[in-house]
N, C-alpha and C positions, 0 to 999 in steps of 0.2 A: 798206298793207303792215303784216305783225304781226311782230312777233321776239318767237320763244319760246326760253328758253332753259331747257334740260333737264339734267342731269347727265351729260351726254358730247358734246351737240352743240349748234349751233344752227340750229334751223329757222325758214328765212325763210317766209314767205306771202304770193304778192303775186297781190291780185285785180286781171285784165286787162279791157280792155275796161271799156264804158258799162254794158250791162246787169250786168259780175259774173259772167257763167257761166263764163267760165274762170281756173282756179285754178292757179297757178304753185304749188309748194312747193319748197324747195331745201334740201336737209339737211345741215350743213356740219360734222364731226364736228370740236371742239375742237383736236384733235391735228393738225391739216392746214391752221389757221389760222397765218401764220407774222408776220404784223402788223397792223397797224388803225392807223389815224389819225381822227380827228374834226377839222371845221374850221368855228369858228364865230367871228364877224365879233364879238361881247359879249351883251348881255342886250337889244340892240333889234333886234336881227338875227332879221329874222323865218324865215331857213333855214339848217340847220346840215346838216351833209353828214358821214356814215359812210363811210370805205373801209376794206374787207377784203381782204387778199390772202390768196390760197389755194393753198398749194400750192407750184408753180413759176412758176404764173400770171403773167406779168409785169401785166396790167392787172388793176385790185383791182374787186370787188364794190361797186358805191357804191348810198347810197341817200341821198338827201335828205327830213330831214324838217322839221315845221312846229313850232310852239310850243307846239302840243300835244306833243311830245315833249322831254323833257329830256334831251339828249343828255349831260349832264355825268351823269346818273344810270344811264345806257348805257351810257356808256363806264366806268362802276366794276365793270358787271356783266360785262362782256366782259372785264375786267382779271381779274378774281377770277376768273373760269372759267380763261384762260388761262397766268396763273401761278400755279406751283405747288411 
C-alpha cells in the first residue's frame, strides 16, 4: 500500500492480488476525515496499525503496516493535514 498525501486529500493505493494487476485507489478528501488513531505496541513491535474514520462511518479504514514504515512520522503528517 502507498499514502500520498497531497494538499486537499489523501490517496490510498493498494495493490490486490499475487500478480499486481489490480489496483484499488481510494481518494479520501482531508475535510471528511473525522479521526485516526495509530496503535503500536514500542520500537520492537514489528506491526503498527493506522485507523481512519471517515465520514459517519462507524467502522474506520485500517491499515497495518511493517518497520518499513514509521508510523510515528505518518501520523505527524496526517496531523498537519487535518488541523488547521
Amino acid at each position: 500500500d502507498t499514502f500520498l498525501f497531497t494538499s486537499k486529500r489523501l490517496v490510498v493505493i493498494n495493490i490486490q492480488g499475487v500478480s499486481g494487476r489490480r489496483v484499488e485507489y481510494l481518494s479520501i478528501p482531508y475535510s471528511k476525515i473525522t479521526k485516526f488513531s495509530v496503535e503500536a505496541a514500542g520500537h520492537f513491535e514489528l506491526e503498527a496499525e493506522l485507523k481512519i474514520w471517515i465520514g459517519s462511518d462507524s467502522a474506520p479504514l485500517t491499515k497495518k503496516f511493517n518497520t518499513d514504515v514509521n508510523i510515528y512520522d505518518l501520523q505527524k503528517v496526517l496531523a498537519k493535514h487535518l488541523i488547521k
